[in-house]
N, C-alpha and C positions, 0 to 999 in steps of 0.2 A: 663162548658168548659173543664176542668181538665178531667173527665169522658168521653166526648167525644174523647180527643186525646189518652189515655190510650186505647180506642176502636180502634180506629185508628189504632193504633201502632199495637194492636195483628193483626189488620187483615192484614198490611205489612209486620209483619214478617212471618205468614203463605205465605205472596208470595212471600217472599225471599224463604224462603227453597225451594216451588215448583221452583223455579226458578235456584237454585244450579244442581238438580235434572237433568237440561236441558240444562249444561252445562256453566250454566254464573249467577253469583248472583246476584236479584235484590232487590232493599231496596225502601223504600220512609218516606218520611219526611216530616213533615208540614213546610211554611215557617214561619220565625219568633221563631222558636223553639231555643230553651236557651241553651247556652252554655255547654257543658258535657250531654247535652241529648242522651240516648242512642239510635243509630240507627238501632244495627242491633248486633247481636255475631259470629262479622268475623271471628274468628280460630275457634269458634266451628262449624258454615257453611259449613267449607273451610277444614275439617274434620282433625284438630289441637288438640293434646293432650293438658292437663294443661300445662302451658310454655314452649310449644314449639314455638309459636308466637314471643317471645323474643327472646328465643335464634334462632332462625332462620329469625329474622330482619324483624319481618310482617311491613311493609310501603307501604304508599301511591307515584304514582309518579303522580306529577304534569303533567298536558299537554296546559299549555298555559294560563288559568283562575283558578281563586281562589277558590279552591273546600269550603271550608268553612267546612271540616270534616277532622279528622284525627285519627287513629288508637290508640289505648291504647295498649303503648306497655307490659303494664304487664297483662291485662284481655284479649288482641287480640280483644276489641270491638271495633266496627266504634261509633265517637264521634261527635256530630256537636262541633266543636272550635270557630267557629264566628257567626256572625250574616247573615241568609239565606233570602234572599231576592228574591221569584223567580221573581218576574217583574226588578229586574238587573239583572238576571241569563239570564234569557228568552223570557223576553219580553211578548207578547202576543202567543209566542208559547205555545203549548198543543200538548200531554203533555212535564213538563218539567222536562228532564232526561240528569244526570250529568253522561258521562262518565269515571270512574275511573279505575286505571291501580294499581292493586297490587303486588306486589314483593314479594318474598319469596326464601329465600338465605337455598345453603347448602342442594340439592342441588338447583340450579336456576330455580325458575320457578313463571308465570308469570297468575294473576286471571285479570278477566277485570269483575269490579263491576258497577251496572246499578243504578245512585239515583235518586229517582223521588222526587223530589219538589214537595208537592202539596199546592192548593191556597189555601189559607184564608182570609175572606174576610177583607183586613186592609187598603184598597184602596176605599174613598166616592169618587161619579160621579162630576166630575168635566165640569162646560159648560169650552169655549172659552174664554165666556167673563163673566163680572159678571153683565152688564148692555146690553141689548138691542134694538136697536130702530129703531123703524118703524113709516114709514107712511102712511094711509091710506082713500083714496077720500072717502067724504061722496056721500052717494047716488049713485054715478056710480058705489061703489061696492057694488056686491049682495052678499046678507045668501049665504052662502057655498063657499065663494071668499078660497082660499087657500093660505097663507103664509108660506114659509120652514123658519125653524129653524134647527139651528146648534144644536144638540143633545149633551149630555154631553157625554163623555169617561169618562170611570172604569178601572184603569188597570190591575185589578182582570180577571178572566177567568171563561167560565161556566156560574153557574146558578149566583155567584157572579158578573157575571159583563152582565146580563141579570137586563139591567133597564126600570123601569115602571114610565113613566109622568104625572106628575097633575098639575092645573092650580088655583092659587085660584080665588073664587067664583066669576063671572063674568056672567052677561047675554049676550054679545055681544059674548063673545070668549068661546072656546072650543079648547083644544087640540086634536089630533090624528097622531097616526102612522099608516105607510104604511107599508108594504112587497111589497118591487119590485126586481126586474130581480139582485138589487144591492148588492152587499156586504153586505151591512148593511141598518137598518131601517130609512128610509126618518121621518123627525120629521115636521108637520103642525099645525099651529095656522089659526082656522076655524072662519071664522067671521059667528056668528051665527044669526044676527040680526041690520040690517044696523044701522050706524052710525049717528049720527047727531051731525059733530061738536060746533052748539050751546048749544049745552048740556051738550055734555062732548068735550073739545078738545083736553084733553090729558088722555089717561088710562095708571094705572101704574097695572100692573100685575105682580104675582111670578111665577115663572116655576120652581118646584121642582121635582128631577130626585131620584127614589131610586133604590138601586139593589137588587136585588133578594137573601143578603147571612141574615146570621143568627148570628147575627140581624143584620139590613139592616142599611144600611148607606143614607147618603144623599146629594142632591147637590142641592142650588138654583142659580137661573138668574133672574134679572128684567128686564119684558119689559117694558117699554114705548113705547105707540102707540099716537103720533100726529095723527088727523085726516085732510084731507086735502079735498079743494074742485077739484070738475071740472073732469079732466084726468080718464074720466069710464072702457078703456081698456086698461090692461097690455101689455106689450110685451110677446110676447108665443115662445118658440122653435120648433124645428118640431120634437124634439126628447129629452125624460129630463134624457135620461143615452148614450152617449157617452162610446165606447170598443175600446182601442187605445192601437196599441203593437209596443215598439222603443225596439232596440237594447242597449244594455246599452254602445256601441261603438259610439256612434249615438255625432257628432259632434256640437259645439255649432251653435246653429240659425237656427239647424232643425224644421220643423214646425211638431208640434206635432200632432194638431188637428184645423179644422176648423168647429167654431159654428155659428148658425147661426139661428135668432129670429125676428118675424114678428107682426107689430104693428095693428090692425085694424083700428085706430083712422087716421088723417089727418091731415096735417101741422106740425106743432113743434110736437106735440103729438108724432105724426109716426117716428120720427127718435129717434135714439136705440142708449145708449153707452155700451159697453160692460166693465167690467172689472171682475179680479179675486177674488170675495169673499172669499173664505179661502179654503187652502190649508192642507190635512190631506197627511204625518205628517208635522205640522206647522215648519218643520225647514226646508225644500223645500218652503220656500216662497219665495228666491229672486231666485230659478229653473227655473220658467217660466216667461213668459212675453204673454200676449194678445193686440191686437191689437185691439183702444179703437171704431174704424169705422169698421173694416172688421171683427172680430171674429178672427181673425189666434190667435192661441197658439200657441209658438215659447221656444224651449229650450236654455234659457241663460246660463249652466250651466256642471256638468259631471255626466253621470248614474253611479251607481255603485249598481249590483244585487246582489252583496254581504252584500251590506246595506242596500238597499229598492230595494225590489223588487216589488212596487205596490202605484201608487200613486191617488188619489182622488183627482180632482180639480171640485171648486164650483164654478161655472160661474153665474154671476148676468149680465142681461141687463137693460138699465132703458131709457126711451123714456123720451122727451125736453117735455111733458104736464108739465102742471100745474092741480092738483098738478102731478108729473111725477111718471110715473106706472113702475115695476119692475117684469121681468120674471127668472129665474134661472134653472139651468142645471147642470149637473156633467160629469166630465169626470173623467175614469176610464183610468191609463196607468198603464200598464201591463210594467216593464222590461225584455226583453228577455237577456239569459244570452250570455257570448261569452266568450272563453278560453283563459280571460287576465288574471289568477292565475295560477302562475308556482307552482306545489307540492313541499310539504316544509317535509324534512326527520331532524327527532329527534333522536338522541343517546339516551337512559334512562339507559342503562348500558355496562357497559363495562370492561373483563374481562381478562385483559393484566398481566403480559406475557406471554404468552400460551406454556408449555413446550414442547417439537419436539416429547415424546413420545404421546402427548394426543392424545388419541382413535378420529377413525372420525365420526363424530356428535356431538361433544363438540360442547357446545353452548358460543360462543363468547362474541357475543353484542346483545343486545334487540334494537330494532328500531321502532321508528310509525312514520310514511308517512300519511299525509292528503292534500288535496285541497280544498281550500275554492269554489271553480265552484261546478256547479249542472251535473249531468246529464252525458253525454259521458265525457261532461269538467273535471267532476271529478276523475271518474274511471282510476286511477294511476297503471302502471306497472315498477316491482322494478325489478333490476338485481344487477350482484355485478361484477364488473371489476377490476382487472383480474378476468376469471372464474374460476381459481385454485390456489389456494386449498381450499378456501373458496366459499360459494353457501348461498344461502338466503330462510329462511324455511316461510311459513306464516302460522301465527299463531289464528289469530283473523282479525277481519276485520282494515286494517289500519294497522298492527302490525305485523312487520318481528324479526324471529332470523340472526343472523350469527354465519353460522355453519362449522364447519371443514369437506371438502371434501374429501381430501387428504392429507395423511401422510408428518408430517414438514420434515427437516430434519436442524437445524441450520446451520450446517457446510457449507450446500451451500447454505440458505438464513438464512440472520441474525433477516430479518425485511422485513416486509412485507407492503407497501403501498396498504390500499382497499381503494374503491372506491366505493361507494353505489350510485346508480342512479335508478331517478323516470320517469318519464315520464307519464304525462296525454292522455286521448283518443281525447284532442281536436287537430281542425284542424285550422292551425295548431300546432303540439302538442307542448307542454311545458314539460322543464323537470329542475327536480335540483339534485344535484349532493352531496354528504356528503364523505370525506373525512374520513377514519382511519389509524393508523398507530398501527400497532400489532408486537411487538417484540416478538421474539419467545428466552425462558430461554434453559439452554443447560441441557445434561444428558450427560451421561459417557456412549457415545454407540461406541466412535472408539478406538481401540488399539494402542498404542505405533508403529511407524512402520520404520523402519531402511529403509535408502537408498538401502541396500545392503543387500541381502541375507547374503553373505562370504564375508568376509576381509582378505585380503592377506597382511601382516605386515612382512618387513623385518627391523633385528633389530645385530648390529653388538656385537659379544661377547665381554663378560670382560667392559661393560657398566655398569656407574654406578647405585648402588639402589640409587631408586626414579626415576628415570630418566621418562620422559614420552615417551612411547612407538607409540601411535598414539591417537586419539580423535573421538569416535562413537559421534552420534548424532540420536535421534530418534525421528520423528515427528508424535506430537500427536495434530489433529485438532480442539480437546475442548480446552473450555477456562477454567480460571481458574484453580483451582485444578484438574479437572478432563483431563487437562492438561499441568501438571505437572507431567515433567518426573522423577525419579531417574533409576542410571545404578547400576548393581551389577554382581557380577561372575555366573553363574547358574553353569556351570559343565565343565568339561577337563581333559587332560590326555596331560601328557608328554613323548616325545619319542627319543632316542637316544644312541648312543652307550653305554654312560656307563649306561643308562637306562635300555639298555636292556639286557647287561651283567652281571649288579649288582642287585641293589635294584628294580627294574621292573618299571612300570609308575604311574607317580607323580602325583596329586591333580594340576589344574595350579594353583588352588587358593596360592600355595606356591612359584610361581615364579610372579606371578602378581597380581594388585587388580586395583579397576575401579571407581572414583569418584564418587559419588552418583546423583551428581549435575550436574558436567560439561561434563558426559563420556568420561574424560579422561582415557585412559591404561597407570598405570605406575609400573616399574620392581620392585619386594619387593626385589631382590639381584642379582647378577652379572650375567650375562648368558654366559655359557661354553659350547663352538661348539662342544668339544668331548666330553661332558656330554647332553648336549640337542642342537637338532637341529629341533625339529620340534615340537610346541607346540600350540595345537587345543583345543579352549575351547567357551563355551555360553556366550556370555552379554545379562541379559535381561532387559527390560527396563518397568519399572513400573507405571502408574499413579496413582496421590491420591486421583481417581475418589470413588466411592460406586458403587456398589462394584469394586474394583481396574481392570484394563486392563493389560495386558501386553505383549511382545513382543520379540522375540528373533533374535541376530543373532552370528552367528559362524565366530570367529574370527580364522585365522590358522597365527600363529609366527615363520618365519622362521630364525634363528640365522644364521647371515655370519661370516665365518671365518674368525680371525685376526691371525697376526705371533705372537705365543704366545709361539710354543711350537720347541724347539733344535732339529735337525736332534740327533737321535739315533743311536749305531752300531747294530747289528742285529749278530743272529748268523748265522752260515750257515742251509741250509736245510738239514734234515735227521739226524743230531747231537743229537747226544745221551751224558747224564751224564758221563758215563765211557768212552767215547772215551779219549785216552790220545792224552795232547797237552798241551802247557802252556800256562795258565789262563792268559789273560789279561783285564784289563780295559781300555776304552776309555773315554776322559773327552769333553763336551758339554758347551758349551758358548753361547753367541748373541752378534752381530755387529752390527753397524749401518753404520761403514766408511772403517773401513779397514777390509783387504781379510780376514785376520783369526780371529783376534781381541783376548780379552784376554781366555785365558787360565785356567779354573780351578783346571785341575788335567790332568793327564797322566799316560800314560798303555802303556804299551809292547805286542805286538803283532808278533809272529815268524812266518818265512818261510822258506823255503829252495830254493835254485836254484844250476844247477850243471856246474860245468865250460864247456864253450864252448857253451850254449847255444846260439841259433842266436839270431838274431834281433827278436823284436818280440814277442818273447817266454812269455805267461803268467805265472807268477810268481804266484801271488795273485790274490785274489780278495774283496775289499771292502765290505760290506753288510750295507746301515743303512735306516733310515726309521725315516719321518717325520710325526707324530703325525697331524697335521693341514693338509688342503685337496688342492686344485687347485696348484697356483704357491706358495704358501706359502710352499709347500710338493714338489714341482719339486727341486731336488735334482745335487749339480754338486762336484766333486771330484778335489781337487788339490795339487801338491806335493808341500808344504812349505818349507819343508828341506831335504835334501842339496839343497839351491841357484843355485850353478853353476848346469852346466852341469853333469851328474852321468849318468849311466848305466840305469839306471831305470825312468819309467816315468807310471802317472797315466791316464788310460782314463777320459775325461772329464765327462762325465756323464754316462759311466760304473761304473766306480771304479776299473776297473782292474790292476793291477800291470802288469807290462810286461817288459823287457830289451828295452832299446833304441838300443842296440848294441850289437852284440855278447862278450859272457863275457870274461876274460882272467884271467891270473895270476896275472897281474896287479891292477885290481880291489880292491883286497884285499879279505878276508876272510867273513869277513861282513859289512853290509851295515845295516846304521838306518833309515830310512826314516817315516818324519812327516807328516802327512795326510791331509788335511783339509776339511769336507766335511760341503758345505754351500747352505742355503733355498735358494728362491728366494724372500720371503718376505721383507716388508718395516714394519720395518728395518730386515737387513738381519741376521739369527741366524746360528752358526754355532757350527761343532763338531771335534775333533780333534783325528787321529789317530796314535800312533808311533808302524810302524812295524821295527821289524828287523828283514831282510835274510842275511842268512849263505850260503857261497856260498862252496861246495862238491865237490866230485872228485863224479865220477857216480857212483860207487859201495857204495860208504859210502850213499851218499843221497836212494841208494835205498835199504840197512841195515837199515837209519833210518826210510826210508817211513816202511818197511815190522816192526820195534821195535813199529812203532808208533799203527800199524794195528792189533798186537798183542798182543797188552798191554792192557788190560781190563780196568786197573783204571792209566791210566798214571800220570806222575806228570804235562804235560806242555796239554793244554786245548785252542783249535785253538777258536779266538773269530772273527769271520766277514771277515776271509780271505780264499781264497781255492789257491791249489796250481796249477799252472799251469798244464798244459799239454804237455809242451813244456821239459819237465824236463825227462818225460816219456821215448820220442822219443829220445833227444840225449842218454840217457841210454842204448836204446838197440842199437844204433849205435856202441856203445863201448862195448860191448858185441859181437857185429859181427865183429869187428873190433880185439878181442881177440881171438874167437873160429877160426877164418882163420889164425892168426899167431902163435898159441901155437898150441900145438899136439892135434891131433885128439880123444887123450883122454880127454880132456878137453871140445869139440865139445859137448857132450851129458850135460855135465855139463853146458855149457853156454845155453841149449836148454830147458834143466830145469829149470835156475836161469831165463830164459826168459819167461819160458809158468808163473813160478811163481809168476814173476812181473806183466805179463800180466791179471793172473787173482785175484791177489791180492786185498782186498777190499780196498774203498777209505776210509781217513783217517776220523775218528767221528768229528762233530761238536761237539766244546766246548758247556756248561751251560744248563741247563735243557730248559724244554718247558717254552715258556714264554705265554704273551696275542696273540693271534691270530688278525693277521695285513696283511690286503692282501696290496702286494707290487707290482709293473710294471716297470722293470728295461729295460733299455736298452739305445740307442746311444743318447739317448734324456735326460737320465735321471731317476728317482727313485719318483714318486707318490704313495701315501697311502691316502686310503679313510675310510671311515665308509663303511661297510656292509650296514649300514640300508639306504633305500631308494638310491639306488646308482643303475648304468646300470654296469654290468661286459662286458667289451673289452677286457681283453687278459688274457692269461692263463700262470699260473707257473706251477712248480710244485706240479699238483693235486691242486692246489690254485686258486681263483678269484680273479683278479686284477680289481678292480674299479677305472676308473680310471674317470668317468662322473658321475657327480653329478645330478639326475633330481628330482627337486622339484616336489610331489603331493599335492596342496596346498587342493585340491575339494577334498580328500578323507581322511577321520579319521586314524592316527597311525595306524601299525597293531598292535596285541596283543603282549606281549612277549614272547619273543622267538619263532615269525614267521621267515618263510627263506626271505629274500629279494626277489622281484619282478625281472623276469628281465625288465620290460619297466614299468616307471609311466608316465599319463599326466601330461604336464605340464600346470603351473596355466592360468586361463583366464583372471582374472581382479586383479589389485594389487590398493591395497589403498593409496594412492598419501599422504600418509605424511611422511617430512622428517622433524629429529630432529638429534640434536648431536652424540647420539646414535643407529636409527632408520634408515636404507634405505630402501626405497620403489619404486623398480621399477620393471617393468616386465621382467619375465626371460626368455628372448627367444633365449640366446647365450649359446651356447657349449664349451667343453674344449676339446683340444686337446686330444688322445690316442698314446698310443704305443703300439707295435705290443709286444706280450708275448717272455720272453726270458729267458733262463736257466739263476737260480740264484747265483752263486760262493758261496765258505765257507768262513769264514777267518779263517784260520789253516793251516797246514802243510800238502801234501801230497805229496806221493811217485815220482820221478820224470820217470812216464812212459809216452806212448805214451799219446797225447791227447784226449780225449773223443770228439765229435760231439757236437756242438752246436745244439740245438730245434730253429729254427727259428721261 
């Protein structure tokens, strides 16, 4: 026995390999084979290095029944693990072959292994019954009468369950089999030589069945035959095989079959009962019902062509003789199937979370679809709903992938509900439906990305450090880390006056820094309008994906001007070092309530004027200049001291000096007069001037105008005031007014002291060159701006007066020591945050201008005719 299965064995494994060869592995196995028997060398088949079986998870997957085999995970062999039974595997199928589904991970893929069970013979024939009994008439039956018998079943296959009859030794009886049109072999007990119940009345016979394996098994039955008088003819059928085909839909108390059997005898004899001798397979015995007068077969019960599809019914008739004679039949029911099995879809693997970059044709899930129907009922069509981005690949028969169609993308689906659907070819069709849910993992495929290209940030000077400036924000779609922002400074440059006069443009990273976390902007130290006014720098925004994303946006800072800084005097235009004049200072303060407020220090400031002057007459003139820009630099002039009433009075937002009234003897000699020249800013800052003029007879004032215009290095140095022109004119009045009353020699004299005055130069500006400050004087007042980024509206002398400020937020500083533009745009979007320090609103208002106006000295000059105003 041992010899035999070791032959066995080689010649299945020579049809495995042929069988890999052909795309699918087959094996076979005896049944009853022992535990750790080897079946087959699955990784070496399955073309597996030494352990790689293991590390790559060679397994079996389950489909519904108990394979009774299992893989070795360290050899990669198929192993029987339990006990093989092919008559509970299969039944009386032939052959019988286990479909197996093997797995192999890393990458996924998927072997479909073919096991054949084969018989052995470990099944003896087994009858019905273990006794049985007949009757039979003596005399009315002849040699060769016929009796069926119920034949034994084997549940062995093949030549095993191929069994052969014998009877022991008997002269009346004799076994024999038929072959007819039937399924299977009809079994007769032959009466070979009549009977003579007074001889014998009862025979007890054995009927031993053997089958055809090696070595042969066996099965016996006893008959008992009573012999009975009288009754010579049987009942006969008109047909002893019945071919009956029901639907397995077929409802209960359908009639199956009608039989029907015919007595030749007369009287009691001739009438016939019918009923159901035995029923193969005997667990269909309470299935039917026959009707014991007419022959109907009637279905009491419910088909199912999934469990039998084929049933054998033994009909017995037996007619009222004495003794009563017995005919028999078979019906053959066929089940027809019909498409009551909806297909049934199996997961076997599944391979979640599928990352948004995986390539398309990843294979997702493994799936097997079967239907228990035959025939069109069976043949299942799979699809996958929705159709995207997933598709369904077939792989083997029954056996689907799920595959990536199209490219994930998380950000816009997170999770993806599928949907696997089958549907059968039956009419009409069945279908069933399997559910997945596949979460897709995320990757670092978006960038950091600001609301805002540019941020327009306005932020007020002289604010403190730390202060927060505004709050970026930048949004990044992944999750996680790979959404997770930090902010940092990337690059900038700072721009403004004293930036661009002095130390050139700054790093912003030294005026600002940027939270890592919250993209907060907050000032690292105080911001100065006449030091920076315009400051352009990157935030970029980083995530702490792999590899990292990131993200930029340009932020532009524009400082507004606060009152920070004192109206200044100013010297006059065109003053020169050596002009002589006497030096003064002027002292600068800040108010907040009163006109002048207090007072630091004070300066002398000289002028001249000549008696008789009229009304009117410019005397002076003011010069000063505020540092800070709009109304904080709008400039107004007013006389403090003397209170009362005096000769003298200040233009309001010229600065001029001029007589209220023509002058007199009365007057006095000199006059002091206190200045006060005040912003417009909140709170209001102011500067303080004391001039004093000497009032002259004409010839003296116009000895000192020509002493002053002479003197290369004087002692007295005019600071902020120029002198009239009014002083000029009454001069040569009194000069025509002398050459018509003194003699005629004189006449040439006053014509000379008059071409002299006339072309005499004007008196130098006190103090050297200072910082360059363009100034716009006039009836309105005295504005100073920055050069840098400003519109020029009116002209001084040879000077640009700027007196409009226009924001270029969209466009980068220029370089140092570029010239000013003259037009910049103005900004388009501004960042809506305010904070203590921070205004933020859009600049779409203008500031007033003034028209350009000749700028006065403050110093002494000659009292000749007036020069022309430049309107």
């Amino acid at each position: 026995m041992g010899e035999r299965c070791c032959a066995v064995l080689r010649v299945l494994v020579l049809q495995a390999a042929w069988a890999l060869a052909g795309g699918q592995v087959r094996y076979s196995v005896p049944e009853e084979a022992k535990a750790g028997t080897v079946v087959g060398r699955l990784a070496q088949d399955l073309g597996l290095e030494a352990g790689e079986a293991e590390a790559r998870r060679l397994r079996l997957v389950a489909q519904g029944r108990r394979a009774s085999v299992e893989v070795s995970g360290a050899s990669g062999a198929l192993l029987v693990s339990s006990r093989l039974d092919r008559e509970e595997l299969c039944g009386k199928s032939a052959p019988c072959a286990l479909r197996l589904e093997v797995l192999l991970e890393r990458p996924l893929r998927v072997f479909h292994v073919q096991l054949e069970v084969t018989d052995i013979n470990d099944n003896a024939p087994i009858f019905p019954a273990a006794r049985k009994n007949l009757s039979i008439a003596e005399f009315n039956t002849l040699p060769g009468t016929r009796f069926p018998l119920e034949g034994a079943s084997d549940a062995d296959i093949g030549a095993n369950a191929q069994l052969s009859y014998t009877l022991s030794p008997s002269e009346h009886f004799r076994i024999e089999e038929e072959n007819s049109k039937s399924r299977s072999k009809s079994l007769f007990l032959i009466l070979a030589k009549p009977l003579d119940r007074e001889t014998i009345p009862v025979h007890r016979l054995v009927l031993t069945a053997t089958d055809g394996g090696r070595p042969s098994l066996t099965g016996t039955m006893e008959l008992v035959i009573s012999v009975l008088d009288a009754n010579d003819n049987a009942p006969q059928f008109n047909q002893s095989v019945y071919n009956v085909h029901l639907s397995e839909d077929a409802i209960q108390g359908t009639l199956v079959a009608w039989v029907n059997a015919t007595d030749l005898d007369e009287g009691s004899n001739k009438d016939v009962n019918y009923e159901i001798h035995t029923i193969v397979p005997p667990s269909a015995s309470d299935l039917f019902s026959i009707n014991a007068n007419t022959g109907e077969i009637r279905l009491m019960g419910v088909l199912d062509f999934e469990e039998v599809n084929l049933y054998e019914i033994n009909i017995k008739v037996t007619d009222a003789g004495t003794p009563p004679l017995s005919g028999h039949c078979k019906v053959e029911l066929e089940v027809l199937d019909v498409n009551d099995n909806a297909p049934e879809v199996w997961v076997t693997s599944l391979s979640v979370p599928v990352p948004e970059d995986a390539s398309v044709g990843t294979v997702v899930a493994l799936l097997s679809v079967s239907d228990r129907d035959s025939g069109a009922n069976g043949r299942v069509r799979c699809w996958v709903w929705p159709a995207a981005p997933f598709g369904l690949e077939a792989t083997f028969t029954g056996s689907y992938s799920l595959v990536l169609r199209e490219a994930l993308d998380r950000e816009r689906v997170s999770e993806y509900e599928v949907e696997v659907r089958a549907e059968d070819g039956g009419a009409p069709a069945l279908g069933a439906r399997r559910g997945l849910r596949v979460p897709v993992s995320d990757v670092n495929d978006n960038a950091p990305l600001f609301a805002q290209a540019v941020y327009t940030v306005l932020a007020r000077e002289n604010n403190a450090a730390g202060a927060e400036l505004a709050r970026l924000w930048a949004r990044d779609p992944d999750e996680a880390g790979n959404g997770r922002v930090s902010y940092s400074v990337w690059e900038g440059a700072a721009g403004g006056v004293g930036a661009a006069a002095g130390s050139g443009w700054r790093a912003a990273s030294s005026y600002v820094s940027v939270d890592a976390e919250s993209g907060r902007v907050w000032a690292l130290q105080p911001l100065d309008y006449e030091e920076l006014q315009v400051l352009q720098f990157e935030v970029r925004a980083v995530d702490a994906g792999e590899p990292p994303l990131c993200g930029n946006a340009t932020v532009q800072l524009f400082v507004l001007d606060e009152n920070d800084n004192a109206p200044a005097l100013l010297p006059p235009a065109g003053s020169a070092p050596e002009a002589g004049a006497v030096a003064a200072e002027a002292a600068s303060s800040s108010s907040s309530s009163s006109l002048v407020g207090p007072v630091s220090g004070s300066g002398t400031l000289w002028a001249w004027a000549a008696w008789g002057a009229p009304a009117g007459q410019v005397v002076a003139k003011i010069r000063a200049v505020d540092a800070d820009s709009g109304y904080n630099a709008w400039l107004r002039y007013e006389l403090w001291e003397p209170r009362a009433k005096g000769p003298f009075r200040v233009g309001l937002y010229s600065g001029e000096v001029s007589t209220a009234r023509p002058l007199d003897e009365a007057d006095g000699a000199r006059h002091t007069l206190l200045i006060v020249v005040r912003d417009h800013g909140e709170p209001a800052r102011s500067a303080t001037a004391t001039l004093s003029v000497s009032l002259l007879e004409a010839n003296e004032a116009a000895l000192a105008a020509g002493s002053s215009s002479a003197s290369g290095s004087g002692s007295r140095s005019a600071l902020g005031v120029d002198v009239g022109g009014a002083a000029a004119s009454a001069a040569t009045n009194v000069w025509l007014v002398v050459a018509i009353c003194a003699v005629s020699s004189l006449f040439l004299l006053a014509l000379v002291l008059y071409g002299a005055s006339r072309w005499a130069p004007r008196a130098a500006v006190l103090s050297g060159p200072g910082p360059t400050t363009l100034v716009c004087a006039s009836e309105v007042g005295s504005w100073s701006y920055s050069q840098r980024h400003s519109r020029s509206l009116c002209v001084a002398d040879g000077a640009a007066k700027s007196d409009l400020m226009v924001f270029s937020p969209n466009f980068p500083p220029p370089p140092p020591g570029a010239a000013p533009k003259d037009t910049q745009p103005e900004p388009s979007a501004l960042l809506h945050t305010v904070s203590d320090t921070a205004l933020l609103l859009p600049l779409t208002h203008s500031l007033p201008f003034c028209p350009s106006r000749r700028v006065g000295s403050l110093g002494i000059q000659a009292p000749f005719p007036r020069p022309e105003r430049n309107q």
